[in-house]
C-alpha positions as CSV (number, residue, x, y, z in Angstrom):
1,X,197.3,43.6,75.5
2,X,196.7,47.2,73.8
3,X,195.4,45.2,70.9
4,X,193.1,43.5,72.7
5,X,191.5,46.1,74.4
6,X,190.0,48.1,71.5
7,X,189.0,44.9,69.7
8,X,186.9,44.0,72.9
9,X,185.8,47.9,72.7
10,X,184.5,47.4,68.9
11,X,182.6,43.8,69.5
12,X,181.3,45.5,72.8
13,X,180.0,49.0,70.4
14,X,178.2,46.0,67.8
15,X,176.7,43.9,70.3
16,X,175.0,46.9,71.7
17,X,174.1,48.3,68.2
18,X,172.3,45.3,67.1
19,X,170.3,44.7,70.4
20,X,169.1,48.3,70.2
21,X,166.0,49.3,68.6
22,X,165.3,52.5,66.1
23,X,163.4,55.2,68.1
24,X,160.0,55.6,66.5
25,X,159.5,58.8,65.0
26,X,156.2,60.7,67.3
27,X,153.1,60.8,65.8
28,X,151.5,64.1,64.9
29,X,149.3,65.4,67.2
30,X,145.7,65.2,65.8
31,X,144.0,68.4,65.0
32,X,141.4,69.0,68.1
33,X,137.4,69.4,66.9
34,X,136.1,72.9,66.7
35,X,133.9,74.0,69.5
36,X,130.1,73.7,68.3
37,X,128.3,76.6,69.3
38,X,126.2,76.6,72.2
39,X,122.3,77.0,71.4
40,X,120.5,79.4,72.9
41,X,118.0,77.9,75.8
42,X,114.6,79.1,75.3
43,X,113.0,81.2,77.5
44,X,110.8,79.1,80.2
45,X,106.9,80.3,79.6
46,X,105.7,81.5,83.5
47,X,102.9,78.7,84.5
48,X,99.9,80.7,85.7
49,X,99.1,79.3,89.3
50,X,96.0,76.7,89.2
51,X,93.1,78.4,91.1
52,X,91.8,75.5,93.5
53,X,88.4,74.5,92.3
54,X,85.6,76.0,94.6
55,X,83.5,73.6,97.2
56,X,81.0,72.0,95.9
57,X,77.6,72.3,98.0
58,X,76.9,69.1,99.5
59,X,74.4,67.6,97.5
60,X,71.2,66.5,100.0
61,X,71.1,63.2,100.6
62,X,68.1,61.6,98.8
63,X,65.3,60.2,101.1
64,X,64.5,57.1,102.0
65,X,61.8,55.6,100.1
66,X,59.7,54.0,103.0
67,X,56.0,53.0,103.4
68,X,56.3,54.6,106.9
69,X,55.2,53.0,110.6
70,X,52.0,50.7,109.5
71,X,50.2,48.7,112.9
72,X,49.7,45.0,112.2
73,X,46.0,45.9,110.4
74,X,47.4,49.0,108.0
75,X,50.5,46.2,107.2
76,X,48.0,43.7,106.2
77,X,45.9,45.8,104.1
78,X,49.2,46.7,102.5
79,X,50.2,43.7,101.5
80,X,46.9,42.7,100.1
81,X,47.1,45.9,97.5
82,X,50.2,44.8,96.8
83,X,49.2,41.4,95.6
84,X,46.1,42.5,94.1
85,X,48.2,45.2,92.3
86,X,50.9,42.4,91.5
87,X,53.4,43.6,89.7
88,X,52.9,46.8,91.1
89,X,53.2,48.0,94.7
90,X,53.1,50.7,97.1
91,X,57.1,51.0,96.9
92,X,57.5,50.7,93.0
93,X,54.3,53.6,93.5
94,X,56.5,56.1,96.2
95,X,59.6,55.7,94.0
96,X,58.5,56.4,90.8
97,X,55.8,59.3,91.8
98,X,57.2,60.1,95.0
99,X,60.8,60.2,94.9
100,X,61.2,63.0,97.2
101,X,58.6,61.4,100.0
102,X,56.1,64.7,99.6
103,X,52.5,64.8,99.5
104,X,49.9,67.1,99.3
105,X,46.0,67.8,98.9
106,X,43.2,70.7,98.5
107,X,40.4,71.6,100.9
108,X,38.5,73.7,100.8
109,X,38.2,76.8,103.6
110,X,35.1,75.6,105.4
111,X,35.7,72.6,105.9
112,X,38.9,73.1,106.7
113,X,38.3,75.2,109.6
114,X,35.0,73.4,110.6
115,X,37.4,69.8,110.7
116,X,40.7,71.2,111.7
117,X,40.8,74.4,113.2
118,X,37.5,74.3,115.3
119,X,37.9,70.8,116.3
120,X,41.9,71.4,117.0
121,X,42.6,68.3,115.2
122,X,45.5,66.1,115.6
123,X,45.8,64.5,112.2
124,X,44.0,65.2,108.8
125,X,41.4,62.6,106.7
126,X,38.1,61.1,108.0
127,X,38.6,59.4,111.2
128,X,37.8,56.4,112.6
129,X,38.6,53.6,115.2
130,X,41.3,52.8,113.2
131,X,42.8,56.0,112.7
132,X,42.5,58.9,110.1
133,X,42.4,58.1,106.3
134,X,43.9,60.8,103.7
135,X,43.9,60.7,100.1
136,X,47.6,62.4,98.6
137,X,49.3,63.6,95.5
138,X,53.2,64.1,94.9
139,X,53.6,68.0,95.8
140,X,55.2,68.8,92.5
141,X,52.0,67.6,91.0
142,X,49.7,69.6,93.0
143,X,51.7,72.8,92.8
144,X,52.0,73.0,89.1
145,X,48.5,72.3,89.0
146,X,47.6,75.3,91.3
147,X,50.3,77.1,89.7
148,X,48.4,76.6,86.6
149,X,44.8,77.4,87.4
150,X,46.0,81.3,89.6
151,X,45.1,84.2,87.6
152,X,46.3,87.6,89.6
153,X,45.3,86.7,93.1
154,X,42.3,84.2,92.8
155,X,42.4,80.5,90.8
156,X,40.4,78.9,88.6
157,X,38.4,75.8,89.6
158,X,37.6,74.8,86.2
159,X,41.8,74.6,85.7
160,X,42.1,73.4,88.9
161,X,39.8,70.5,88.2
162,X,40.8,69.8,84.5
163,X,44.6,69.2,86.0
164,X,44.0,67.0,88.9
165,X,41.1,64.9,86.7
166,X,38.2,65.7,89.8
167,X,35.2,67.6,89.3
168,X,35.6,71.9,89.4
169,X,32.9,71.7,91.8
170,X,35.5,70.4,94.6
171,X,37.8,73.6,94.1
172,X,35.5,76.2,94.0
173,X,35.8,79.0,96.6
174,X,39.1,79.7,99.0
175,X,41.4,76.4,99.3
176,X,43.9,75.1,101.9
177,X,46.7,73.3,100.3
178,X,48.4,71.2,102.8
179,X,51.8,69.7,102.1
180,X,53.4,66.6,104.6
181,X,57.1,65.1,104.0
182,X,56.5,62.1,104.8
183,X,60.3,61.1,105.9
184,X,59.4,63.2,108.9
185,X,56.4,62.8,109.7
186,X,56.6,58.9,109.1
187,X,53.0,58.2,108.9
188,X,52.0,54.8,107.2
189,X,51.0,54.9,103.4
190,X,49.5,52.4,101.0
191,X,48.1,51.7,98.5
192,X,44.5,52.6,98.2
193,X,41.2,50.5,97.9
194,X,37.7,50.0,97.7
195,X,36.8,50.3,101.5
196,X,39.0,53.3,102.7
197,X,37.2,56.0,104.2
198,X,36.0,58.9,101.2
199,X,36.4,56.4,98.2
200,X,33.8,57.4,96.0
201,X,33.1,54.0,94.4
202,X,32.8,53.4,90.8
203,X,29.7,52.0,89.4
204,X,30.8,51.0,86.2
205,X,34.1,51.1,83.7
206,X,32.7,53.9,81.9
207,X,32.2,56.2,85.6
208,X,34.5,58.7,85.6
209,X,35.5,61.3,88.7
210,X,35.4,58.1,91.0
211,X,37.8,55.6,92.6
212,X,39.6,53.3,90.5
213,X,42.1,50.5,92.1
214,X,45.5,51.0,91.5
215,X,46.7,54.2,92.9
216,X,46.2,56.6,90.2
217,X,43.0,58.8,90.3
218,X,40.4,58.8,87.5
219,X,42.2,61.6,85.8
220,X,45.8,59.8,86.0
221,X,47.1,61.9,88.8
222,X,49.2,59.3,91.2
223,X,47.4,58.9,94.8
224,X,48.1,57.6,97.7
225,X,46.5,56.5,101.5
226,X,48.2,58.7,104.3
227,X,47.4,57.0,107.4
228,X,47.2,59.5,110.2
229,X,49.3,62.8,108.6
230,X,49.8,65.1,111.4
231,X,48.7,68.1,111.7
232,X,51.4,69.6,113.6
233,X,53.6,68.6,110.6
234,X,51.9,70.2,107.7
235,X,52.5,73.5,106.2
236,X,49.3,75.0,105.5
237,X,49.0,77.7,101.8
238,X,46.0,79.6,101.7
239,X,44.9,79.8,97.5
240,X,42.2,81.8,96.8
């Protein structure tokens, strides 16, 4: 039995030799990365506050291109200038010569306190049945011509004349200039012909300083037909 015992002991040792593995050896520990430096962060530029852009003015709203309030006989007489004047019109007329709806004219002192003042008037233009007939020019037309003809505090007909394409003979002496917007006043414009009130009537093509169809004057200075411009509504310059 004592025999036995170790020989179990040694088979016992070699079983559990050969069913054991090796130990692996470690592997060496891998050398760590240096550290990369860390780069210096700019400085952050101060952003200079944005100033709020100033209000803008409101801009004035552009008036309304109108031929004003015409009664059933002024509309009619419209319409036939229009067609006569075909392709041209009293609209295509107000927007390209009277974009801001002003007009204005000359008188001259007399008359205009012999017809206005005197008679306390209620509209300007020769009067009728049918109401009061006035021949206009843009404003901006009849300033820069007035403009024009001053010389220290008195004007020159001759200039006055020249620029407007009428005869000096109907600006000499102290002038009113009267000026109407016509977005207030509303008053019924056209254009004008041959049997208005004051149209000094061509006799042939060669007249000049006369009425010619088509709502430019002799001289080429745009015109209109203010039917009854009020009075109240005008602002009055006195040129001398």
């Amino acid at each position: 039995m004592n025999r036995i015992v170790p020989t179990l002991t040694i088979i016992i040792s070699l079983a559990l030799g050969c069913t054991s593995e090796p130990a692996q050896p470690a592997k060496p520990a891998q050398p760590a990365e240096p550290v990369k430096p860390v780069e210096p962060v700019e400085p952050v530029e101060s952003v200079e506050p944005v100033e709020p852009a100033p209000d803008q003015p409101d801009q004035p709203d552009k008036p309304k291109i109108s031929t004003g309030e015409c009664d059933e006989q002024q509309a009619k007489i419209s319409a036939q200038a229009d067609e006569r004047a075909a392709p041209w019109s009293a609209l295509a007329h107000l927007e390209k010569n009277f974009p801001d709806m002003k007009v204005s004219w000359l008188m001259k002192e007399a008359p205009f306190q012999t017809y206005v003042v005197e008679t306390n008037a209620t509209n300007f233009g020769r009067c009728n049945d049918t109401g009061c007939y006035l021949f206009a020019a843009p404003t901006s037309v009849i300033e820069a011509a007035v403009e024009k003809s001053v010389t220290g505090e008195t004007h020159d007909a001759a200039v006055l004349g020249q620029a407007l394409g009428l005869p000096a003979a109907n600006f000499e002496g102290p002038l009113r200039m009267m000026t109407l917007d016509l977005s207030a006043s509303g008053s019924c414009v056209r254009l004008p012909v041959d049997e208005d009130p004051g149209v000094w009537k061509c006799e042939s093509e060669a007249d000049t300083d006369c009425f010619k169809f088509g709502g430019y004057t002799s001289g080429g200075v745009p015109e209109l037909m203010v039917i009854n411009a009020p009075v109240a509504l005008a602002t009055v310059r006195a040129i001398q």
